[in-house]
C-alpha positions in Angstrom: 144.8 107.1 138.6 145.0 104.9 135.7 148.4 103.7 134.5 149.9 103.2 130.9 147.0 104.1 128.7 147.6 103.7 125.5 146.4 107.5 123.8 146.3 108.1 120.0 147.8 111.0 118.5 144.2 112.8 118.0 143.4 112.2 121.4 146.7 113.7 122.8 145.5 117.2 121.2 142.3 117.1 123.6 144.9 115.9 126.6 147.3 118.9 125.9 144.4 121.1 126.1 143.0 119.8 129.5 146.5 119.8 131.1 147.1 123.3 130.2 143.6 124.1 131.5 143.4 121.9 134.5 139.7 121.4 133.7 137.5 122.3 130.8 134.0 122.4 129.9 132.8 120.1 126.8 132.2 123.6 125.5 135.2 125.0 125.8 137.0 121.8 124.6 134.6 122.1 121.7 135.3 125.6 120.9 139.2 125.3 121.4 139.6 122.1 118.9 137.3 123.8 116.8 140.2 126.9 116.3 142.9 124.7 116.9 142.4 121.9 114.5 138.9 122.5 112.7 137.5 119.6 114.3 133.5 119.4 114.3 132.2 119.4 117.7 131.0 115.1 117.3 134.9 114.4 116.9 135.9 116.6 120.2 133.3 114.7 121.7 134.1 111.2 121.0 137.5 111.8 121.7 136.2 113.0 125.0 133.8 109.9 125.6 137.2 107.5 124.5 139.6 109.4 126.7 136.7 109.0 129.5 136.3 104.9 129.3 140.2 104.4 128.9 140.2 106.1 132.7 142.3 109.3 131.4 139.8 112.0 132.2 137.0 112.2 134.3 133.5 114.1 134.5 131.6 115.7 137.1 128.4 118.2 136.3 128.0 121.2 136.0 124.4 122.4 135.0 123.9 120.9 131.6 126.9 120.0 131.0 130.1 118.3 131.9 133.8 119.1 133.2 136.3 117.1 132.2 140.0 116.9 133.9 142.5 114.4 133.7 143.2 111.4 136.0 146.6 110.8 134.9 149.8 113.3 134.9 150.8 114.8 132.2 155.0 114.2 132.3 154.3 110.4 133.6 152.0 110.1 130.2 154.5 111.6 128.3 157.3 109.0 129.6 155.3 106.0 129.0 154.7 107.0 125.3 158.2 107.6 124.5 159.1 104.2 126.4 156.3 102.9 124.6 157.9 104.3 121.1 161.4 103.6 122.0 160.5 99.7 122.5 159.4 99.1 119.0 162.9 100.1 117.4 166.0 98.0 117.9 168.0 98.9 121.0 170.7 99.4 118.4 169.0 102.6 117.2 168.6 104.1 120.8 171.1 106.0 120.7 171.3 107.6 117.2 167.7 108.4 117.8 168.5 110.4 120.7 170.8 112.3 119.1 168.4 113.2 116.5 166.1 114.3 119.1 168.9 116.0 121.1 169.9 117.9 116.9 166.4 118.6 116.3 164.4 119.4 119.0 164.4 123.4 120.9 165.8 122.9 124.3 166.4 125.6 127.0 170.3 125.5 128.8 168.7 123.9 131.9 167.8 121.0 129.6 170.8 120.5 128.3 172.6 120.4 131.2 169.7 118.0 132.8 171.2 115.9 129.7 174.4 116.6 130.3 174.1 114.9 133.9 172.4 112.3 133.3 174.7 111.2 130.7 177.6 111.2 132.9 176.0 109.9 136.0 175.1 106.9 132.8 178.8 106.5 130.7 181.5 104.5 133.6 178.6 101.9 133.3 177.6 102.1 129.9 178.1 99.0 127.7 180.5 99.8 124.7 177.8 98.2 122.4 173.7 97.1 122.2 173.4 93.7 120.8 170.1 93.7 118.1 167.2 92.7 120.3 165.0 92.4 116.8 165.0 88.9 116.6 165.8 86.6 119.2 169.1 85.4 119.7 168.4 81.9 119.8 168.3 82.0 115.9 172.3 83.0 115.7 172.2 86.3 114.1 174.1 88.8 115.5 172.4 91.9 114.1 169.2 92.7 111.5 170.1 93.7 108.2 169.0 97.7 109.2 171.4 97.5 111.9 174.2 96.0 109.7 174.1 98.7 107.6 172.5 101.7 109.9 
């Protein structure tokens, strides 16, 4: 399986729909972006040829055409993103942002107390503060300006 692929936001749509499917025909995948997001079949299919040579799906045959399911997990895709996404704010910002998240986002009671958990498993050795990781600290400052005043 290949690890930490890099997958843009166009090509996440065409993932979604092969996870939920296990496997898909080009057909199908044409068909289903077609309703889902009005794409003309050449998009689907370059998406499908870039998701291909990154190592994220995979082919085999099947009569004139091709099947395409995923070589890499869906949740372990997922994590790396956000990890990916979370590394290009200030560490400053982590936690406001999940909180956001946490306000915003449709979560079942399980979730929550999966959250609940893992914060208190987290908070006897939690630092009291994040020190701004935007610039180096080498160069004296303390904090950015955004964290300063966020």
């Amino acid at each position: 399986m290949a690890e930490n692929i890099e997958i843009s936001n166009a090509e996440w749509e065409i993932m979604r729909v092969i996870w939920t499917l296990g496997e898909a025909t080009s057909r199908q995948l044409v068909e289903i972006m077609e309703v889902k997001r009005q794409w003309k079949p050449a998009t689907t299919k370059t998406l499908l040829g870039r998701l291909t040579t990154k190592g994220a799906l995979a082919t085999k045959k099947a009569g004139r055409g091709f099947i395409y399911y995923p070589l890499v997990e869906e949740q372990k895709t997922i994590d790396q993103q956000l990890m990916r996404s979370f590394g290009n704010i200030c560490q400053m910002h982590t936690g406001k942002t999940l909180t956001y998240l946490v306000d915003n986002l449709d979560l079942t009671q399980t979730d929550i107390q999966n959250i609940m958990a893992v914060l208190q498993q987290k908070l006897p050795d939690a630092p009291t503060t994040l020190a701004c990781d935007c610039i180096p600290a080498s160069f004296g400052l303390k904090h950015c300006k955004s964290c300063q005043e966020g």
